[in-house]
N, C-alpha and C positions, 0 to 999 in steps of 0.2 A: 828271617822273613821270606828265604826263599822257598820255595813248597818242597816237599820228598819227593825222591826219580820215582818212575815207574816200576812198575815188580810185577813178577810173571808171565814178560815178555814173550810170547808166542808166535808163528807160524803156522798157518794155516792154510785150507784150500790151496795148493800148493796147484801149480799148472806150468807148463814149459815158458807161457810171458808173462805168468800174476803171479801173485800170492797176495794173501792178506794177514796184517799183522793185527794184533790183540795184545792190551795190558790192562793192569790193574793200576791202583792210585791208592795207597793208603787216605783213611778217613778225616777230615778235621781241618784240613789244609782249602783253600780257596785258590782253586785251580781254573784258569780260564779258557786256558788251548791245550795244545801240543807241537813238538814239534819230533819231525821224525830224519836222522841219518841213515841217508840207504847207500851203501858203497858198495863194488864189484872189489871182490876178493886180490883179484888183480890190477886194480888201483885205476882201469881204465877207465871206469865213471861212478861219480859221485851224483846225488840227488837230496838235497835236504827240503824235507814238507814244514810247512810250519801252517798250522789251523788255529786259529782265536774265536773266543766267542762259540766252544763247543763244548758240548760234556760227551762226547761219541768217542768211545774208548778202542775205535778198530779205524784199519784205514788200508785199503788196497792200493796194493804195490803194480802199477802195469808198467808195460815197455820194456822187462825184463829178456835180459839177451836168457835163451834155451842153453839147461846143460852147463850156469854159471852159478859159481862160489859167490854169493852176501855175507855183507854185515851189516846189521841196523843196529839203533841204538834210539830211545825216545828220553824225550823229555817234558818235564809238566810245564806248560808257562803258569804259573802268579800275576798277581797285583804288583806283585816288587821286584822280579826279575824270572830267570829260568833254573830248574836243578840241574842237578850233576846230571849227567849222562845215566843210562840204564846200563846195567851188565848187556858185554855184546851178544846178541844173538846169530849164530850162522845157520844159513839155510842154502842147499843148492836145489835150483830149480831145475825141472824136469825133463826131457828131452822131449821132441813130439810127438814119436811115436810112446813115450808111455803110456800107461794107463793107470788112473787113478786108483788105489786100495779099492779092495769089494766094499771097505769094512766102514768106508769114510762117507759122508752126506754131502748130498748135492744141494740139500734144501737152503735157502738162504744167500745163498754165490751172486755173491756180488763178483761180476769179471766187465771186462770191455772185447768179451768175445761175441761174435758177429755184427758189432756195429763198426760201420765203414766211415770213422773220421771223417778221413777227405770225403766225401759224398757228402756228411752230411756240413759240413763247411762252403762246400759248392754250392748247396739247396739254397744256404744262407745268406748267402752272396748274390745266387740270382735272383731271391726276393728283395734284397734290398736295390738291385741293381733297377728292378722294374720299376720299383717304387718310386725311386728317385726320378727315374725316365717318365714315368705318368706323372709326377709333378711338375717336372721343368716342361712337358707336354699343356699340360693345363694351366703354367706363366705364361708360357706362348699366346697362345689362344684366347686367353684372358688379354693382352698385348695389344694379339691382331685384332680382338675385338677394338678394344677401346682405341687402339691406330684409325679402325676404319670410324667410327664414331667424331671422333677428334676431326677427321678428312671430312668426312660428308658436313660437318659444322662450316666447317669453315669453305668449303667450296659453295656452301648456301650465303656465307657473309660475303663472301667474294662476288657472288651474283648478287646482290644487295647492294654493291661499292660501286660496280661499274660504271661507266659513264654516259651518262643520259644521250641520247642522241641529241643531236645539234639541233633542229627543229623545237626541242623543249630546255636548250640550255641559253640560246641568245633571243633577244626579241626583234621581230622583223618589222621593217617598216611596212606600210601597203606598197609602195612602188617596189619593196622587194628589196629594197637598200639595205646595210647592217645600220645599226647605230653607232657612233661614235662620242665616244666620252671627248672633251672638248678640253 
């Protein structure tokens, strides 16, 4: 039930921090991701990818230390579980002053060279930072309005309650006497 490993595991576009890996998939098999072991020859860092939900049979490797020994290894994920491992592939990447084969294509390179991460994670952050500040800006406001709305109600009920002047709350005799309940 499990699907067949991948087969003719390759290395490509090779650069001192990328490279890009390629395979094949024998035919017949219902295959839904991949998953890829990427390890430094010297054991100091490991990276396992896992993708579902693809039929995209490449997958670029970045963050590679310059002038270092890999091994990868892919695997098909299935409906019922994952295959065996592929035959290992070793590849060492490049140093930076080298320079790519005359003989090799540029066209198609997929790399993560000259975009600035961090920058654009920053950019990120100060949209959402303003966004959030223009809205708890416009709870406010919304607030003070309806504060001040709520005040001016009630300072008009308040002048409404007050208490009648004395002239119009008791009744006077003619000689000017109050009256007296008896």
């Amino acid at each position: 039930d499990r699907p067949p490993s991948p087969v003719n595991v390759t290395v490509t576009q090779l650069k001192a921090n990328s490279a890009t890996v390629s395979w094949d998939v024998p035919e017949g098999d219902v295959v839904i991701g991949y998953a890829i072991l990427q390890q430094r020859q010297d054991g100091q860092m490991q990276r396992f990818i896992r993708e579902v939900n693809t039929t995209n049979r490449a997958c670029v490797l970045w963050d590679l230390a310059e002038d270092a020994d890999y091994i990868i290894q892919v695997q098909s994920i299935g409906l019922y579980g994952e295959s065996q491992a592929s035959k290992r592939v070793h590849f060492r990447t490049l140093k930076e002053t080298d320079r790519l084969p005359s003989n090799s294509s540029n066209q198609g390179d997929i790399t993560m060279e000259g975009l600035d991460k961090d920058r654009q994670l920053q950019t990120g952050e100060i949209i959402i930072i303003v966004a959030v500040l223009l809205m708890w800006a416009a709870v406010i406001a919304l607030f003070c309005r309806q504060y001040d709305i709520i005040k001016d109600n009630d300072s008009n009920n308040n002048k409404e309650k007050t208490k009648p002047s004395s002239e119009h709350s008791t009744p006077e005799r003619p000689s000017g006497g109050l009256l007296r309940s008896k």
